[in-house]
N, C-alpha and C positions, 0 to 999 in steps of 0.2 A: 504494500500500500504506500504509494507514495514514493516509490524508490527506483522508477523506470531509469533516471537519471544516474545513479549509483551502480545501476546493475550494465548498463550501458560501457559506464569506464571500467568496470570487473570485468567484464566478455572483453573488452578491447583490447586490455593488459593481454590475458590468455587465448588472446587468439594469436599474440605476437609472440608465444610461447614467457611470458614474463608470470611472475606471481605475485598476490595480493594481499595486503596485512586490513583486517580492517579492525579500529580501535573505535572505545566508545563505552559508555557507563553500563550495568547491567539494566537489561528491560529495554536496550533503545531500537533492539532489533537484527543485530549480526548475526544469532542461528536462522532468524526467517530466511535472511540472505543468503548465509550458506547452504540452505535448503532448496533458493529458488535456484542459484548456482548449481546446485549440483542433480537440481532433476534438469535443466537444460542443458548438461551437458550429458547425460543419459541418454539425454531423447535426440542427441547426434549421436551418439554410440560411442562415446568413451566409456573408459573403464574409471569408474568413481568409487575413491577410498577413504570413509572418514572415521574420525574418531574423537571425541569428545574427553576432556582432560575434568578429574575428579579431585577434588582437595586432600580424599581418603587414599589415592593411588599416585599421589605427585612424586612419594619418596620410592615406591616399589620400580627400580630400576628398568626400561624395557617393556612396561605394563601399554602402554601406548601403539608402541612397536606392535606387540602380539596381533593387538584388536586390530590393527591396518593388515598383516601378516594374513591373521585368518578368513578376510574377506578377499584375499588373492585366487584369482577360478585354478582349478588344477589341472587343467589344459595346458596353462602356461607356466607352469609347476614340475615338470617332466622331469624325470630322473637325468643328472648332467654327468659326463665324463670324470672322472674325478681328476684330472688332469687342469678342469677348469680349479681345482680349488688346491692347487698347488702353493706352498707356502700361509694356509690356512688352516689353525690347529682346530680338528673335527674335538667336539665337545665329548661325543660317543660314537658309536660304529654305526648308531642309525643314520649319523648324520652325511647321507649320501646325495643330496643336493640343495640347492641354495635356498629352498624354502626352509628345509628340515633345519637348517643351518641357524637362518635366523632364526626359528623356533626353539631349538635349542638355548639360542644365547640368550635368548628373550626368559626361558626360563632359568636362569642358573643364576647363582650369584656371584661367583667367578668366574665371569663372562670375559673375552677378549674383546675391548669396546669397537677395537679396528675393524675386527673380522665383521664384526655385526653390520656395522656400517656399511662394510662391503658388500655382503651380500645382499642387504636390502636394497642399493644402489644396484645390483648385478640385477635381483629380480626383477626392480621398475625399470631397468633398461631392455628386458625380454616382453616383458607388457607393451611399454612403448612399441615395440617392431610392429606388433600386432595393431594397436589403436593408440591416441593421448592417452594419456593419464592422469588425474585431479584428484589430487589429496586434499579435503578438507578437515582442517583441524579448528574444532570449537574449544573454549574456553582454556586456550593457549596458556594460560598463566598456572594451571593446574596439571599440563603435563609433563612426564618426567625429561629430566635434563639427557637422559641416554635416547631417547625417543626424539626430542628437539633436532639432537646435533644428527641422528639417522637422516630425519625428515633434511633440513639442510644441504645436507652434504649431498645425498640424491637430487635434492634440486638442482643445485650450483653445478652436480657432474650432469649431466643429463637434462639440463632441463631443457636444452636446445633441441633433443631429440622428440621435444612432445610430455615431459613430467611436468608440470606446475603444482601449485600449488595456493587455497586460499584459506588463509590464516586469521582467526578471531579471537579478539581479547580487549581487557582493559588494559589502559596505560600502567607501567609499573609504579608497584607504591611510591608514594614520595615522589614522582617526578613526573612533570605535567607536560605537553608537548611544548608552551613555550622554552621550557629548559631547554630545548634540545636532545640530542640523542635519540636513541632509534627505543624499537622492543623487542628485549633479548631472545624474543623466540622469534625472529623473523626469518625466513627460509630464505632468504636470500639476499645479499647485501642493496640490491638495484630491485626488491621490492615495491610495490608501489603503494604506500600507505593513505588510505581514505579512512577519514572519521567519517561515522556516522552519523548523521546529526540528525536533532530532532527532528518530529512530522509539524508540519504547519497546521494550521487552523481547518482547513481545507480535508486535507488527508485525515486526519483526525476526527474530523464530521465525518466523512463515507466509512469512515472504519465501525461506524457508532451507529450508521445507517441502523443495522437490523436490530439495533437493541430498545428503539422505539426511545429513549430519553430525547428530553425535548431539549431542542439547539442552544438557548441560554443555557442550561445545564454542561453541553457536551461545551459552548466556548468557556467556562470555567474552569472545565475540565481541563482544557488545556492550558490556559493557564495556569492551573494548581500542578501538573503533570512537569511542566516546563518541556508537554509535548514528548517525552517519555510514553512509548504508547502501553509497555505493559504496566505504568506506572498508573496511565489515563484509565485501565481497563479495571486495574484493583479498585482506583478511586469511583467507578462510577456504576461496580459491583453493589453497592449501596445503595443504588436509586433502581435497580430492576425489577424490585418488589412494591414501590410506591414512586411514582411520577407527579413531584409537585408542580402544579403551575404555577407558582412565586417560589424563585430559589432560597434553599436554606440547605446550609452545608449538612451532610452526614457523618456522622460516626466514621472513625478510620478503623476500616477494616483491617483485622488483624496482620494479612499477608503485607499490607503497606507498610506496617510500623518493623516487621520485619525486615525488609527490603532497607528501611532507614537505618535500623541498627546495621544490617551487615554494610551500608557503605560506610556509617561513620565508624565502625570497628578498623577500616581500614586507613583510618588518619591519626596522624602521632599526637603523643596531648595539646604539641602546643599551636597547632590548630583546633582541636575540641574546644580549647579556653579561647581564640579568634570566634568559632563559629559562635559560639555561646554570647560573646558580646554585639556581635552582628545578630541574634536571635533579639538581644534584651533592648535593643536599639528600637524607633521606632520607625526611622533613616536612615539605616546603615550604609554605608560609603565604604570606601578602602581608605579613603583620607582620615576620615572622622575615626577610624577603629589604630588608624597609625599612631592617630593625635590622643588616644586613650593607652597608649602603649603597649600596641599591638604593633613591633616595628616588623615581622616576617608578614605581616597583613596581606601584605598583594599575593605572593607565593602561597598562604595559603588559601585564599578565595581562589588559586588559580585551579590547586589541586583539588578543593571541593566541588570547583564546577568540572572538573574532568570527573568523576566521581556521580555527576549526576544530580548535586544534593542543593545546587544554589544555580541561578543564571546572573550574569550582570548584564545591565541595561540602562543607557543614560547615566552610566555613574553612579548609580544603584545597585543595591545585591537584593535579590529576592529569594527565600528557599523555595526549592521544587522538590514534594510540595509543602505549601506551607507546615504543614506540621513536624516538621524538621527542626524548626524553633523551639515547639514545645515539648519534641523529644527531649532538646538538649537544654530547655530549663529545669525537666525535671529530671534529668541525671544528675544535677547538683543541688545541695544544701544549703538553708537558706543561710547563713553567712556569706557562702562564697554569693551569693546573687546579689547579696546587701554591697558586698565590696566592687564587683561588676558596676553593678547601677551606680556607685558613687563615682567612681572612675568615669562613666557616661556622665554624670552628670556636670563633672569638672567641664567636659571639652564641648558638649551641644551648644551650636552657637543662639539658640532661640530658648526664652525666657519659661515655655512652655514645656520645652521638652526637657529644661530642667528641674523643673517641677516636677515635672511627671516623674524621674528616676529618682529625686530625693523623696516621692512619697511610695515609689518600691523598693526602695533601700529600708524603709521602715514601715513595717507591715499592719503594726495595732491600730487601734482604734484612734483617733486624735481631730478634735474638732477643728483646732487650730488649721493643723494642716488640710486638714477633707474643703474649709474654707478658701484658705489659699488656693488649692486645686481650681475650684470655682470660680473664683477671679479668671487666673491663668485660661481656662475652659473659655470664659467670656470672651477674654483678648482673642483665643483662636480664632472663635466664630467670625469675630468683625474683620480678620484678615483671609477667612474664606478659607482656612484650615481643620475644615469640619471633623477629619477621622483623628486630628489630636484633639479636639473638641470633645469627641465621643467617647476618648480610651480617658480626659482628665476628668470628664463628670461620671464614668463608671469607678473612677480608683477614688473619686468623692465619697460615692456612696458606697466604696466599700471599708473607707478609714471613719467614714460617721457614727459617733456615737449609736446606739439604741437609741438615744432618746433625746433630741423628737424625733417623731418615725418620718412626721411630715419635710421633715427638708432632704431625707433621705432620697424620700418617692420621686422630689421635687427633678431631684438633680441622675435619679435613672431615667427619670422621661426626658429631662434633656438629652442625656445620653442616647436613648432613643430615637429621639426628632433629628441630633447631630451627626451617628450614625449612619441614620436612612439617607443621610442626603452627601455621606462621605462615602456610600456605598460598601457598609460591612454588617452584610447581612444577620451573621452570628453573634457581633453583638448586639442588635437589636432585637433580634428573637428573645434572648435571657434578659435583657433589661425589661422589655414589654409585657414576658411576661411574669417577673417577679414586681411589678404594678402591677399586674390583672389578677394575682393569686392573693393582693394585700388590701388592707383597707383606705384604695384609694379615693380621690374624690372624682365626683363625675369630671369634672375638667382635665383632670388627670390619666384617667381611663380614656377618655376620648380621645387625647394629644397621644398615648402608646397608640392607641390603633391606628390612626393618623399614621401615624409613622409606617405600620406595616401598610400599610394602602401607600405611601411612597415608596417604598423598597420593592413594591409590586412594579413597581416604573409601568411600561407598555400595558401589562397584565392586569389592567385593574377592573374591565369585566370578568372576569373569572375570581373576582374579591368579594364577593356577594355578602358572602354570612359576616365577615369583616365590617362591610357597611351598614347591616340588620344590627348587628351588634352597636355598634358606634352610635346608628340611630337611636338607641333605647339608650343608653348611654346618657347622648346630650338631652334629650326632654325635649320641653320646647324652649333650652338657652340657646337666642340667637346668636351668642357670643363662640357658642360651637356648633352649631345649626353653619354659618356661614363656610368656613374651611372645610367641614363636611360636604356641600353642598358642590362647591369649586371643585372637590375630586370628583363628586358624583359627575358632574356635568362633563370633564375631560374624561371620565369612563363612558358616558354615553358618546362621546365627539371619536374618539377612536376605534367606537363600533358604527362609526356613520351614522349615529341617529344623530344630526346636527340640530331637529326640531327639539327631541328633545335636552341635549345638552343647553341649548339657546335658555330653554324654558329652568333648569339647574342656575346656569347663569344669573338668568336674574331673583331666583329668590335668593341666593347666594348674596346677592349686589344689596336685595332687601332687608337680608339678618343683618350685613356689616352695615348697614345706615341705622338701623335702630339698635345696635350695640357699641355706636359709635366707633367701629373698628378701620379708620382711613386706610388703613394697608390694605385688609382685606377688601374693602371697595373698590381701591386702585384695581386690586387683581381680578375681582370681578370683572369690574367694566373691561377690561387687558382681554378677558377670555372672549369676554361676550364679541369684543371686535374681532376677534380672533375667528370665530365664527363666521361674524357676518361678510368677513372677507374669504372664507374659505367656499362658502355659498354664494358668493358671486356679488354681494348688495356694498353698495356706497356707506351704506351708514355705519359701515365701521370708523369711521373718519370721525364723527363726533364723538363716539364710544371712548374712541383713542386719547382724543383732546381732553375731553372728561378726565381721563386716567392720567395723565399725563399734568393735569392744576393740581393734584392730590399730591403731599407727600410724599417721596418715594422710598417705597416699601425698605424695609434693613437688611441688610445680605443675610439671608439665614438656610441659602443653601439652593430657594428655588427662583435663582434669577431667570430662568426660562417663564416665569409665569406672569413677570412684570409687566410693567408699563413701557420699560424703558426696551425689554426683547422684543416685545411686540411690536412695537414700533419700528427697530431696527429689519424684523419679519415682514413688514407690510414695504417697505421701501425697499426688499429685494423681488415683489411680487409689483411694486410698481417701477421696478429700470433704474431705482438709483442707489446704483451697485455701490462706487464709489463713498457714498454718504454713508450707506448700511454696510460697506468694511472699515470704514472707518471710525463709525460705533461700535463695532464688535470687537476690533481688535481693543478699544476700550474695558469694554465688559471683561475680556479675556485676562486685561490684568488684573481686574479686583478679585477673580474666579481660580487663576492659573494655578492655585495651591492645593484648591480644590480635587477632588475625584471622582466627585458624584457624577449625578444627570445633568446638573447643571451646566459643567464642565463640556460637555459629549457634547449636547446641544448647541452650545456658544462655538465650539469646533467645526460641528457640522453645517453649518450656515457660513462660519468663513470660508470652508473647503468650496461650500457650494459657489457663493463668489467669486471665490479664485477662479476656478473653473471656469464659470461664465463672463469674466474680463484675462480671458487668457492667460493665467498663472496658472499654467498647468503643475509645475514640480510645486508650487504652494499648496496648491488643490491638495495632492498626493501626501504633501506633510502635516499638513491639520489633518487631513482625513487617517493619517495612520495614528497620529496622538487619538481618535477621539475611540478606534476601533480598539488598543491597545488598553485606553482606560475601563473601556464597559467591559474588557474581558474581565481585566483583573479586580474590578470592582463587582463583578458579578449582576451587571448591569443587562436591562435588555437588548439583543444585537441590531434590531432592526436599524433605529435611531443612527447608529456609527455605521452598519456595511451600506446602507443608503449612501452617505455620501462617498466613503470606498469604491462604492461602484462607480457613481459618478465623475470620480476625478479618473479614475482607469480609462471609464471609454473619452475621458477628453486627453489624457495624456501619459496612458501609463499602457495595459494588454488587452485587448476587449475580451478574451479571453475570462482573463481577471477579472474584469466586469460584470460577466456570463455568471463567472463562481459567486460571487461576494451577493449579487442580486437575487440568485436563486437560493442561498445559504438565510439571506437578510430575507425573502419571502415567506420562505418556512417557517421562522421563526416570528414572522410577524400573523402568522397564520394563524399557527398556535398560541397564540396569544390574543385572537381574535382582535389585532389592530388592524382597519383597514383603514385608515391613513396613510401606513407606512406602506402597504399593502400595496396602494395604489403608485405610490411612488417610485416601488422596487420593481411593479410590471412595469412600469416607463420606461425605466434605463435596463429590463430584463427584453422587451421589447425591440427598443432600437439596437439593444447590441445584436441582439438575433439577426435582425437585417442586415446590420454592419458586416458580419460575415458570409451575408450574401443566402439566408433561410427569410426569404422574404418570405413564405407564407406562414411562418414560424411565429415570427416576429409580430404579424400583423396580425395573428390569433391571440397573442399576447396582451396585445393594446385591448382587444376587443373586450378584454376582461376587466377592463378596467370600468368602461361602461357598463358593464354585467355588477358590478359592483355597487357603482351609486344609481341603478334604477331598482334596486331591491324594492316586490314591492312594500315593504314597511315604511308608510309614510313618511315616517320622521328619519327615514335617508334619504335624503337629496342635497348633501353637503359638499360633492366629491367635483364637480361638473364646471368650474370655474375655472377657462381655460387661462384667468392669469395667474395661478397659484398652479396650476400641475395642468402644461404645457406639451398637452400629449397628440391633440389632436392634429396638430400640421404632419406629425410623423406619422399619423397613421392614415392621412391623406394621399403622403409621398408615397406609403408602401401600397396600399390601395393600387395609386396610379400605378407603379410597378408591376404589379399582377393580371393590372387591364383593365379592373376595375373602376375605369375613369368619371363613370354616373355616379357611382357613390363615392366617390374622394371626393365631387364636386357639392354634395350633400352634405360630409363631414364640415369643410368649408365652410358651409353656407352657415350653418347652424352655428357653427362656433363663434361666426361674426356676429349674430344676432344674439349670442349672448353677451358680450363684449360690447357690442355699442359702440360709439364714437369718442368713447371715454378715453383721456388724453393719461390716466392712468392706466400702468402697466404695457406700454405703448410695443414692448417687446413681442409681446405676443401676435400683435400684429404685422408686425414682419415677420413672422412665420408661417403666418398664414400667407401672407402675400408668395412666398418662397413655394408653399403648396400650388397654391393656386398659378402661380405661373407654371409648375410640372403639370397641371390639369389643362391648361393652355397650349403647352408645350403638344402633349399628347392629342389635343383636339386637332394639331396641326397651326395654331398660330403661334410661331416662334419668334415674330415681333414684338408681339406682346405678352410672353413671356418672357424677354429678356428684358422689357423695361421695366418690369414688377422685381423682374431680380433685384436691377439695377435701385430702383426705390429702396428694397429691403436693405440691399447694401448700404444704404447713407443710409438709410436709418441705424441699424447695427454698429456702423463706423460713428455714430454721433452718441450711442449709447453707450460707447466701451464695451461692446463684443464683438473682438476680434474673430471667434471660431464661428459663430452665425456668419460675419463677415464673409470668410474663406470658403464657409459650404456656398453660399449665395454661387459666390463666384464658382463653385466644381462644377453647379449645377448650370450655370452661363455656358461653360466649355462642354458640357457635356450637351449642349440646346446646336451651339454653334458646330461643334463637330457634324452633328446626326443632320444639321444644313448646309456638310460641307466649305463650311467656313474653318479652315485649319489654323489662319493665325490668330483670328480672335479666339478660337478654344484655348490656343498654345498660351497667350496674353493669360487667358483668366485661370488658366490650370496654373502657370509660372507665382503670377501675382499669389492665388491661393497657397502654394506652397510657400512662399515667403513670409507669407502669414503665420504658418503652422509654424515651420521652423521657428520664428519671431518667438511663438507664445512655447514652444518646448510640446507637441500637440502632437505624440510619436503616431500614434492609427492615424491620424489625418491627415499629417504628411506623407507616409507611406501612402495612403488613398492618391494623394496630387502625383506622388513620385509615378503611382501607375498609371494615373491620366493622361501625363506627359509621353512616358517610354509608347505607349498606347498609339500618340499623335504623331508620336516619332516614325512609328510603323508604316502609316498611311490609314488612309480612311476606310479601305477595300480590304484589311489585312483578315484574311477567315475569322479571327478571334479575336479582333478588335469587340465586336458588341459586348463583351461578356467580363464579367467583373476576374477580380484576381482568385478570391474564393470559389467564383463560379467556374472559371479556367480549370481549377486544381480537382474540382467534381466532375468535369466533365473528361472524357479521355479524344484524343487529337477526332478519330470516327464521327464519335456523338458529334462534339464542334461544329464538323462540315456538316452534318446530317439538320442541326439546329439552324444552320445559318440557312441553306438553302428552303425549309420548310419555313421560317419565318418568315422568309422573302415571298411566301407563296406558291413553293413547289409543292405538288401531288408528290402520293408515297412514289409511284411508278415512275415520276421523273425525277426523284432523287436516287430513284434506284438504277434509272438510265446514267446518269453522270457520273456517277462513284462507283456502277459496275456490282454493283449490290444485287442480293434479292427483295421483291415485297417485301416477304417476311423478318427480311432481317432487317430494315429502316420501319418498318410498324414493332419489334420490339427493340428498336434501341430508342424511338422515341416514347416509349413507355418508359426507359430507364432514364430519360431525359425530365421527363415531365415530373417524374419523384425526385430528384434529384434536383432541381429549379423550386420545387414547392409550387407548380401550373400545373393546369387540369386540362387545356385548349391549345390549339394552334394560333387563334387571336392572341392570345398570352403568351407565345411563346416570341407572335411578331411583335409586341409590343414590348418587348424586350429585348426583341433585336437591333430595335431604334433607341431606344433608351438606356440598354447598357443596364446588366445588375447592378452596377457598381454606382448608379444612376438614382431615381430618384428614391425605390425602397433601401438604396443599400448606402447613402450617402447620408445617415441623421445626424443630427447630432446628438448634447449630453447625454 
């Protein structure tokens, strides 16, 4: 899974007669490997010999040797001259040729190590005559030192004649590979050593595929794993018997904590006492643990991540998986942790986290300090440091007095609320509900579950009893009735019922007026526009302004819900890109400490930005910070691979694009959000096209309207083409398949929702972009190039460059199919200068083909047909496609090429599957259009 790559340079090495070391932690995957290596080398007909090294037979001399010895076939075993063993003292008189030989020495203990050698070199050299030969050796490090130097020495003599060999193991104790140096068991000096490295997010998910856990779960998994798949598979053995919809970590099953102890068994104490500080830290760095007087620090984070047990990242150490921390706090006693934490608490350069280690350095009761903490906890919040927030009001109420109970409760529901919005699920499970189990107050009780209906992120229709609950809770206090109300309404908005989230909204807006709660108003009214923009209506504009004379709201974690995001939200839906990155990247520093949803969100809006003013490689870097943090915060995925996909197909694999949309759909499935739903068929959609599955792609779209005409009245939220900009692309892909009436219909409706509203003005140059491919197709290509030509200055005045450059592929691709060459060449050249400009890697490659295409001629057989399409099609089909679109009958395509009927009526059946066309009309309208033309050229 995941390792075509890996197995690719293994086969390469051994095809060249060379051998392969592969290193790597336990669980990361080397026996898979040597297993898929050695049934493909079966299934060419070598002779394959493996053996696997045991910790209980490392010392027993030749034990190794045997086990390869006795899978030797006894064809090739044949009694030998004894002439050949001339100068080789025979063990006993059985031993009359070179098998018996080794077997012999392999059993004795006064063995002649030479002879041994010999003869197992002599026997893989009578093997070889007959076929290669592939010795796989697993867990290298556990076989005997007489069995090494056999394996070796046969390689290095013989390996030229067809012996290889591929070798598995971890790196030796104590030395990491940047030290240097090789691994003692390597068969051969000019081995070729490949680490194994972890599975990605991706490979990870398909490997999880059949185990039915839902996709939040399995991207946690990898991050807890650090991508370790037998590590991901122990960890997520715990959720097979119960599948939550809102993540809460499980119990570590016994085989994990195993797997921990036996890799930290294998590090020397004074890395145990390194990782143990990097455990008790709440930041751990290589700096910060040098500057607490850990001066071997780097060499050892080097060797525990060789090990498996840590990854570093940004400067960061993280253990994989986390419970590798709590292994190794509670291997030590509480002095040594008092003395740890005081050392932390010397060198933490922030006020917070030295707080936090001098109230773990002293464990009892003490009001004094449970107070202190509190302060400290406060300062985090205001600086957007919510998860030191949450871990100083947990160690609050665990140094507080008994009595009072009430400032106890006070300060885990802080914990709670701070928690949920730093994204650590497990502590807010045990603070929540060690308030729900005590004699809280209703306002109390209400703000824990609060909490867990945040940490539900996406999931919050599947919160049901959670919100039953809450509601009996508040009564009728408008003062909790309102915050309640705000979730209820964003749980109904992300299942499409916008009527009734609208109607949440405003009794939400009505509790916080009559409990005098301004913040909570502000966010009211923020929602309520939030809506009304999502549904297509103007009157978000005063909703806004309303929100916006209010106070604004205190950072406490959900600046996504503001006034001040919302806003920023509604001016990237009305074209002013520039304005709305330039408040975001605002927000992002009051946030950047943060981990929560907050955080994700603020990301995923700049990414989208970027994207859409041609900052492709910026796209790609907000967009990996936002996917990175909902992993490891255990956050929902939707929200961060939304815009991962998006920056892909502007400037990264569309490929990638493909994965991340369809990974981010799933999971927003299962979570019954169809806002994100609708977002991720968009850019799940055009990528399909983009690779040339126009009818794929444009099935895609279709379902996005399938989605807000549900009929439950109260969805009709989805359908506002300046907030989710689907329809021009699914007009282009329309026209692409022939479908020219109804693209011309998509059009028509879409402007008539729209209006002549001078908001969101983008939108309407995409429409214009469509409708001149509908022109184009009708056959007026005058005036389809002057609608390009519009779109383009508008594009160019909006700051979007990549609208910009499609305008213009789509100009060259009008002008070619009218034989116009140098203005194709002009608007192909010009668009690629664009792409390059903005770093826009599929887009340029698109222009690169446009060009090479015009280079050819206009007449070139395979000019009509896209690059994707080209690589579907084989050179036969090509001619067979071009001539039938042109109008030839099967019988005179089968005159010209010398064919039968039968065979041009079934290769165009192989044609028309493979195009994603049902018609010979479709198949001519794509011979004028070029796949790579108006379905296959979208954009975001």
């Amino acid at each position: 899974m995941g390792r075509s790559a890996l197995l690719a340079s293994i086969e390469a090495r051994l095809a060249a007669n060379g051998s392969v070391v592969l290193t790597g932690p336990s669980g990361i995957g080397k026996t898979a490997l040597l297993e898929a290596v050695g049934d493909a080398a079966a299934a060419r007909g070598e002779l394959v010999l493996r053996v696997a090294g045991t910790e209980t037979e490392r010392w027993v001399p030749c034990s190794g040797l045997a086990e390869l010895l006795d899978q030797l076939p006894e064809t090739l075993t044949a009694e030998l001259p004894r002439e050949r063993l001339t100068g080789l003292p025979a063990p006993h008189p059985a031993a009359a040729n070179e098998r018996a030989l080794g077997r012999s020495f392999a059993d004795r203990s006064g063995m002649d190590h030479v002879a041994c050698r010999l003869a197992f070199r002599g026997l893989l050299a009578r093997c070889a005559g007959e076929r290669p030969v592939l010795l796989l050796v697993d867990d290298a490090q556990w076989v005997d030192a007489e069995s090494v130097h056999a394996v070796r020495y046969a390689v290095q003599r013989v390996g030229s004649r067809g012996v290889r060999a591929v070798v598995a193991g971890p790196w030796p104790d104590g030395l990491a590979p940047g030290d240097g140096g090789s691994t003692p068991w390597a068969p051969a000096p000019d081995a070729l050593h490949l680490p194994v490295p972890p599975l990605g997010p991706d490979e990870l998910a398909e490997m999880f595929d059949s185990y039915g856990l839902p996709v939040r779960v399995v991207n946690t998994l990898h991050s807890d794993s650090g991508g370790n798949p037998y590590l991901a598979l122990a960890l997520g053995g715990a959720f097979t018997d119960r599948i939550p919809r809102h993540w809460r970590p499980a119990p570590l099953p016994q085989r994990v904590q195993a797997v921990i102890a036996e890799r930290l068994a294998r590090l020397p104490a004074q890395a145990h006492e390194t990782l143990l500080m990097a455990a008790l830290a709440i930041r751990p760095t290589t700096d910060l643990l040098c500057r607490a007087g850990r001066a071997e620090a780097a060499r050892d984070i080097r060797r525990a991540a060789v090990l498996g047990l840590l990854i570093t990242e940004g400067g960061g150490i993280r253990f994989t998986p986390p419970a590798v921390g709590t292994v190794l706090a509670e291997s030590a006693d509480a002095q040594h942790l008092a003395r740890v934490h005081r050392a932390l608490a010397a060198v933490v350069p922030d006020a917070a986290g030295r707080a936090r280690h001098r109230a773990l350095a002293d464990p009892g009761p003490n009001a004094e300090l449970a107070h202190s903490l509190v302060t400290a906890a406060e300062q985090a919040v205001r600086q957007g440091s919510h998860r030191m927030a949450a871990e100083l009001y947990r160690l609050a109420a665990d140094r507080s007095p008994a009595d009072p109970a009430a400032e106890r409760l006070e300060w885990l529901v802080a914990a709670a609320e701070t928690g949920a919005n730093g994204g650590l699920p497990d502590l807010v499970h045990r603070a929540a509900e060690a308030v729900l189990a005590a004699d809280a107050t209703r306002a109390q009780r209400v703000r824990a579950r609060l909490a867990l209906l945040d940490l539900s992120g996406q999931g919050l229709a599947e919160m049901g009893e959670v919100f039953a609950a809450a509601l009996v809770d508040a009564g009728g206090d408008p003062a909790l009735l309102g915050p309640l109300r705000v979730r209820m309404a964003l749980g109904a908005l992300l299942n499409g019922a916008s009527g009734l989230a609208e109607q949440e909204a405003s009794g939400a807006l009505a509790h916080a007026r009559e409990a005098g709660d301004m913040a909570m108003e502000a966010k009211a009214l923020a929602l309520r526009a939030n809506i009304s923009l999502i549904e297509g209506r103007d009157d978000y504009v005063h909703d806004l302004e309303l929100a916006e004379r209010l106070p604004e709201p205190p950072l406490d974690g959900q600046m996504h819900t503001t006034p001040r995001y919302i806003a920023a939200y509604c001016a990237i839906a009305e074209d002013r890109l520039t304005e709305a990155r330039a408040e975001l990247l605002r927000m992002l520093a009051l946030v950047e400490r943060g981990s929560g949803e907050e955080v994700v969100h603020v990301l995923r809006n700049l990414s989208e930005v970027a994207a859409r003013t041609g900052r492709c490689r910026e796209a790609l870097d907000f967009a990996d910070r936002a996917m990175r943090i909902a992993e490891q915060a255990a956050l929902s995925p939707g929200p961060a691979w939304y815009p991962g996909a998006l920056a892909e197909l502007a400037g990264g694999s569309i490929h990638r694009a493909m994965s991340l949309a369809e990974r981010g759909l799933r999971a927003s499935e299962q979570e019954n959000d169809l806002i994100f739903q609708s977002r991720l068929l968009h850019v799940l959609g055009v990528a399909r096209m983009r690779i040339g599955d126009v009818r794929a792609g444009v099935d895609t779209l279709l379902r996005i309207d399938a989605l807000s005409s549900a009929p439950d009245e109260q969805r009709r939220g989805m359908r506002c083409p300046r907030v989710l900009r689907w329809h021009g692309d699914l007009a282009q892909g329309l026209v692409a398949l022939g479908e020219v009436e109804r693209a011309e219909e998509v059009v028509r409706a879409a402007r008539a929702v729209i209006g002549d509203r001078a908001r969101g003005a983008g939108v309407t140059g995409l429409l214009d972009r469509a409708e001149a491919c509908v022109l184009a197709a009708r056959g007026e290509p005058d005036d389809a190039v002057a609608l390009l030509r519009q779109a383009a200055v508008l594009f160019e005045r909006l700051g979007q460059p990549l609208e910009m450059g499609h305008c213009l592929l789509e100009q060259a691709r009008i002008e070619r199919r009218r034989r116009r060459a140098g203005a194709a060449r002009k608007a192909a050249a010009d668009a690629l200068e664009i792409f390059l400009r903005c770093g826009a890697r599929p887009w340029a490659e698109q222009a690169r083909h446009r060009l090479a295409r015009l280079d050819m001629g206009l007449q070139d057989a395979s000019a009509p047909f896209g690059a994707v399409a080209q690589a579907a099609l084989t050179e036969g089909e090509r001619r067979i496609a071009v001539l039938v679109g042109q109008g030839a009958t099967n019988q005179q395509v089968a005159n010209r090429l010398f064919l039968s009927v039968k065979t041009v009526e079934a290769s165009l059946t192989r044609i028309y599957r493979k195009l994603g066309i049902r018609s010979r009309s479709q198949l001519g309208s794509l011979l004028g259009g070029g796949l790579d033309g108006p379905g296959a050229t979208l954009s975001r």
